[in-house]
N, C-alpha and C positions, 0 to 999 in steps of 0.2 A: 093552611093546616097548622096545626099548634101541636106538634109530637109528644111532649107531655099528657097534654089532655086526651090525644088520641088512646096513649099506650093505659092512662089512669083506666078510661073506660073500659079497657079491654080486659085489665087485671078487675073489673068489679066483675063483667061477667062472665070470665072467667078464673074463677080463683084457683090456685094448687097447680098452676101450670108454667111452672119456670122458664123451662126449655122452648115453651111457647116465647111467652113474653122477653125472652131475651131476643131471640130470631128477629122478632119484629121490631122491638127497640134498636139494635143493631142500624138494620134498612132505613128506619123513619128517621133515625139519627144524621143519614147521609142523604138523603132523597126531599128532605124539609125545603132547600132550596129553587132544587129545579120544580117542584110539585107546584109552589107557591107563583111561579112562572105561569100556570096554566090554572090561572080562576076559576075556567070551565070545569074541572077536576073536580074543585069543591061543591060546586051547584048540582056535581052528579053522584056527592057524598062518597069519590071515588074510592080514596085510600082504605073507610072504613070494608067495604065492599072487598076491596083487594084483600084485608087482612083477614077477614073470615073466610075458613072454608064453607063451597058452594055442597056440601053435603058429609054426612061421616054416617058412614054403617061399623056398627059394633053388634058382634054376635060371639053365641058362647058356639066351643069347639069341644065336641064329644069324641073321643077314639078308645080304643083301647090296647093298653101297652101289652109286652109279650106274656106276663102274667095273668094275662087274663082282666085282668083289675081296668076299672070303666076310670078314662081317665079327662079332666076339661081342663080347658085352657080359654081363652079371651082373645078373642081375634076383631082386626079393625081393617078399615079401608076411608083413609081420608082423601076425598075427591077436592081440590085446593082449588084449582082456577082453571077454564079450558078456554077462554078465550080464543088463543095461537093455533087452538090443536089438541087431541082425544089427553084426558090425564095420563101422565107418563110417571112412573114412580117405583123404585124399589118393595118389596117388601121383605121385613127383618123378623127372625125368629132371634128372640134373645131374653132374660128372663126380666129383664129392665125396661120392658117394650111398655110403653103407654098413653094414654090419649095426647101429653103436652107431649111427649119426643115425636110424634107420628105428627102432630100439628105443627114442630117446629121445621121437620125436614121435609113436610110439602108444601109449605111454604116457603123455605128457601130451594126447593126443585122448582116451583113457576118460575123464580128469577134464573135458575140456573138452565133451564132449560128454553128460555129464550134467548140469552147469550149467545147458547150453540144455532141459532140462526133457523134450527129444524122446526116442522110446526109440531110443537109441544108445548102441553098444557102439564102443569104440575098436579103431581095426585103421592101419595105414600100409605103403607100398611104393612100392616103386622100381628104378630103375637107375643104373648109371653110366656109361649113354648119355647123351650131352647133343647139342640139337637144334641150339645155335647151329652156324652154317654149313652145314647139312646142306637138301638138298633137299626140295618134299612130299614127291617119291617115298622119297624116303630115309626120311622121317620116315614115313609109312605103310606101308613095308615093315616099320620096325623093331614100332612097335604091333602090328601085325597077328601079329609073331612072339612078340611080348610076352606077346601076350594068348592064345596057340596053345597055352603052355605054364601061362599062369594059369587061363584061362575054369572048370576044374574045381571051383576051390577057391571063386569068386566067387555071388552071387544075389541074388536081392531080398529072399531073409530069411534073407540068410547072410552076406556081406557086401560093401557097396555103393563099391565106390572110386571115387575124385576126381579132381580136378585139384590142383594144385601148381605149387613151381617147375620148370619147362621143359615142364608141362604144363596145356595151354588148351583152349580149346574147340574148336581142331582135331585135338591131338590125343585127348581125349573121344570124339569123333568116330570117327576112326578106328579106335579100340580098341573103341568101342561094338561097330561095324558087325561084327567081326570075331568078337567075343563070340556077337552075334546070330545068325551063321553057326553059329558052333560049337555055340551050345546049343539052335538051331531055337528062341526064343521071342524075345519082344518086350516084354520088363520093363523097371521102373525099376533096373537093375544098376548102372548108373554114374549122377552126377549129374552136371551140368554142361555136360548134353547141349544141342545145337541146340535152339532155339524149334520147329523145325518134327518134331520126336522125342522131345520129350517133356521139354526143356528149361522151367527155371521164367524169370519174369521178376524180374529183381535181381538171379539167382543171380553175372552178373559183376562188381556193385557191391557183393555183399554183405558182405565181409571190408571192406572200406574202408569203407563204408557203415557197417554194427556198432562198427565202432572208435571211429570219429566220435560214434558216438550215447551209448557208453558213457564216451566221453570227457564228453561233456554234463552225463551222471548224474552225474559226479563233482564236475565243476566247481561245478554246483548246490547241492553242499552246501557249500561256503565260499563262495555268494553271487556268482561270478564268470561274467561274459559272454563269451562267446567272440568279439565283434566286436573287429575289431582286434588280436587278437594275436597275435605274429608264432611261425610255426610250422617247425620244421625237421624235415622229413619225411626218410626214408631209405630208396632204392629206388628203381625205374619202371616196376615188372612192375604187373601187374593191381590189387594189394592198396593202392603206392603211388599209383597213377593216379587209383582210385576215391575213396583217402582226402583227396588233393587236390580231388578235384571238387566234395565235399562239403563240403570247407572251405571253400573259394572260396563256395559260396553261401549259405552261414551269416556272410560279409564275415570271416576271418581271412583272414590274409597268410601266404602261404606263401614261403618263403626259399628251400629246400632243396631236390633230389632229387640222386639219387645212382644209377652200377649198379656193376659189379664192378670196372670203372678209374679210379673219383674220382665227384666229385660239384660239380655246379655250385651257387652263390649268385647269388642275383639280388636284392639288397635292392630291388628295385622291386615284388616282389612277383611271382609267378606266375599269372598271370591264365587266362580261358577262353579269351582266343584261344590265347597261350602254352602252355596245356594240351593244347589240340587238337592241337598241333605235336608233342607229345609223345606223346601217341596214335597219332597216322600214324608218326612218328618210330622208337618201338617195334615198335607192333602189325603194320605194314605192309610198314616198309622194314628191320627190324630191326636199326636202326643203334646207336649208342654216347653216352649223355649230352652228351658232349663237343662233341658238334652242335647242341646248344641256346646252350651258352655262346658258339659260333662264329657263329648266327644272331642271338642278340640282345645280342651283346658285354658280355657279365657274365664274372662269375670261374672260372673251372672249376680244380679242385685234383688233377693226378693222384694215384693213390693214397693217396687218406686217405678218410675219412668227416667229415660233415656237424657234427659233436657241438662242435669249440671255434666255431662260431657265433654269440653271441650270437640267445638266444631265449625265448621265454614257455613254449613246450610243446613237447618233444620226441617223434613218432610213430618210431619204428625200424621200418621194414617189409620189409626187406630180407631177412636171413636170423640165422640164430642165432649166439651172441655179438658181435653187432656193438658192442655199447658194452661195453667192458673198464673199470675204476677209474680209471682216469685221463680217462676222456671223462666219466665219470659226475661226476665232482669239477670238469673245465672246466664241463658243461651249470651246475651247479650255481652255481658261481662266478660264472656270466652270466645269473642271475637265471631259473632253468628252475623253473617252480614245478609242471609237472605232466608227464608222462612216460604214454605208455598205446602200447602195444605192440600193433602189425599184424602181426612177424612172430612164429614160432614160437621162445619163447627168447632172445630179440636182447642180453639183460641176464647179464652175466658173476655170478657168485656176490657179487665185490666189488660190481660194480657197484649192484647190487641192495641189496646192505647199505649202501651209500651214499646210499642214495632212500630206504631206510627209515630211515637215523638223522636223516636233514635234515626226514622228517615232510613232504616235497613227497605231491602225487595220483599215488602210482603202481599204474598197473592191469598187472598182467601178461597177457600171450597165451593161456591158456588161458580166462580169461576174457576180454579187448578181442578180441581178436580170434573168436574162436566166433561169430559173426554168419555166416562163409562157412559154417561147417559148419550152422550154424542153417538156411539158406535151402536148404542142399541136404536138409535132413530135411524142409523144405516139397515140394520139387522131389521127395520120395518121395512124401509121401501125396500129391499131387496125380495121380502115376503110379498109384499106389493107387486112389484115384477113377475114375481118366481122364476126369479135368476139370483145367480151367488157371484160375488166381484171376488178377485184375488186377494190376497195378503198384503202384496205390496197396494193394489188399490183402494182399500179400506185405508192402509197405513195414510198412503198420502191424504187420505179425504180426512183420518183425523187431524193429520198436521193442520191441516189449513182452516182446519175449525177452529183448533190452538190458537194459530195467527191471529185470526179473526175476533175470539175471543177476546186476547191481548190486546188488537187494536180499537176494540172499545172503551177497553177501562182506561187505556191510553187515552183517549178522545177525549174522556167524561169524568177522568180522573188528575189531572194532569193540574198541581200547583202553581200559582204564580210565580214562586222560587223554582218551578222545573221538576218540582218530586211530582213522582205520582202515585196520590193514592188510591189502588188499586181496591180497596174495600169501598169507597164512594165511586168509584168507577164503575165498578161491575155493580155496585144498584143502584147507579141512576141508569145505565146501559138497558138494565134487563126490564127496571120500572116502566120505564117508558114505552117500551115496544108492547108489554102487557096494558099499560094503561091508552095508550092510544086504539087498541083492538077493542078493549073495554069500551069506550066512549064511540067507537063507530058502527056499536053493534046494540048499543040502546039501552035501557033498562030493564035489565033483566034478573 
């Protein structure tokens, strides 16, 4: 395989799609070697096969808002690879939603979703509806028209969509309910469902939870305690909420959160009462960061992000390329010695080669982050059963997904000087389990 030539091709047929071609340049960057291992690969034109997705439905979205007024939006379902298992994938309402970002993050969900060891095939979708400001009624007219034109393509061993950013567990909800109309059954088709439908327990804390954990696994191996050291997290949606909570009870200091207008500092540290403010704050009143700084008099930064802070560990959980070469070179400068990634991609090309020349802990998102999708492939077989496992059982089953994850990139990631780099880790790890299912399942 010649990664160059691979990636030229892809940017000729498809042009205008960044987010794409970075995803993929990233992997083919790191997987050149092991790929080149296995000739048979190229005789079965494997890699290009892997990069395209196996389908993409795009459809227009009719609803209409509380005024009356007939309103459309542009909704997608990118079916990426199911080799492992049914396409497993989020879907994002946000107003920035488009064919390259939906392409790049189901394509980085096949690798990330084979790490977690679950049989999961990558899938992603969306719109470019976005909820902020909009009423329930608004917001469950639009799902329900959402899901009026997807419910065909969707199933319980076909494939199972998510939540994401601009969607939570009411809107889950919603789209469940409407699914359930349409195809007359009662499956686990979505995940992230209510507790009382067939929702798991952790499934809200799981992404934040998993990052934490696999941040641990790393630390561990340079012999380092996570008590006390001060953490600059990025975000306040679900992913950044939970990653906080569980920092807080492990005694690290949280500095930082942030949403789309700036981000506040609070060198006092972030606590559980303070968290909770931010919980209701979000969750409830769906207000704007900027009200934390306002209630507990700390610094709030319009428009910028969290990254020249002085800190020990940087979580980015916000959204993709949040830290560009120059944040990566401040974090660095200010003694950042470990980096592990809650959202999808948050790390720029440079930035990234940045973390890997300084030889800092850094974990990428397809690996740190895979704990939310981890818990929703539990929240399937449990619907599989119909039976629900405890809190503490779900917990330990993510740990050890964690572990597990960890001990791949370890295996596949692992320098002749002893570093490991965990971004060639986790995609020779995940390439290979999809491409050996690929090649024993034929041409197809």
């Amino acid at each position: 395989m010649n990664a160059q030539k691979v990636l030229s091709d892809l940017k000729r047929r498809f042009p205008n799609e960044p987010e794409y071609h970075q995803a993929v340049a990233e992997v083919l960057s790191t997987i050149e070697e092991a790929y080149n291992e296995h000739p048979e690969f190229d005789r079965y034109n494997l890699i290009e096969r892997l990069c395209i997705p196996d389908r993409i439905f795009s459809f227009r979205v009719t609803w209409v808002d509380d005024k009356g007024q007939v309103q459309t939006n542009m909704g997608y379902r990118v079916q990426h690879n199911n080799a492992i298992g049914p396409y497993k994938g989020g879907i994002r309402f946000h107003s920035s939603v488009n064919l390259s970002i939906l392409k790049f993050l189901a394509f980085e969900q096949t690798f990330k979703n084979s790490l977690t060891t679950l049989p999961m095939g990558g899938g992603k979708g969306g719109s470019d509806f976005s909820p902020r400001g909009k009423s329930d009624g608004e917001i469950m007219r639009f799902c329900q028209a959402f899901v009026a034109e997807l419910w065909r393509h969707i199933g319980p061993e076909t494939d199972v969509p998510a939540g994401d950013i601009g969607v939570g567990g009411r809107e889950v909800g919603y789209m469940y309910g409407m699914y359930k109309k349409m195809a007359r059954e009662n499956t686990g088709t979505f995940t992230g469902k209510g507790l009382e439908f067939g929702g798991s327990l952790i499934r809200p804390e799981a992404t934040g939870y998993g990052n934490v954990y696999f941040l641990l696994e790393m630390l561990k191996t340079r012999n380092i305690d996570i008590k006390g050291k001060v953490v600059a997290v990025s975000g306040s949606g679900n992913v950044a909420q939970y990653t906080v909570e569980k920092l807080i009870s492990l005694g690290a200091k949280v500095i930082t959160m942030s949403d789309s207008n700036g981000y506040i500092y609070d060198p006092d540290g972030i606590d559980a009462e303070k968290l909770a403010y931010i919980f209701e704050l979000k969750n409830i009143y769906r207000g704007r960061i900027r009200e934390y700084a306002e209630k507990y008099g700390c610094k709030y930064v319009e428009g910028a992000r969290p990254w020249n802070e002085k800190c020990d560990i940087a979580m980015p959980s916000a959204t993709q390329n949040e830290i560009d070469g120059d944040d990566a070179r401040a974090l660095l400068a200010n003694g950042c010695f470990a980096v592990s990634e809650g959202a999808n991609m948050p790390s720029t090309p440079e930035a990234i080669e940045e973390f890997l020349k300084a030889k800092i802990l850094y974990a990428p998102g397809k690996a740190a982050n895979a704990g939310g999708v981890s818990v929703s492939g539990l929240e399937m077989t449990q619907n599989a059963i119909k039976l629900s496992w405890t809190k503490e059982e779900v917990d330990a089953r993510l740990k050890q997904i964690m572990f597990d994850i960890h001990t791949q990139c370890v295996k596949y990631g692992t320098q002749a000087d002893g570093y490991v780099n965990y971004v060639k880790g986790a995609n020779v790890a995940g390439f290979m389990k999809v491409a050996k299912a690929m090649m024993a399942q034929g041409i197809l």
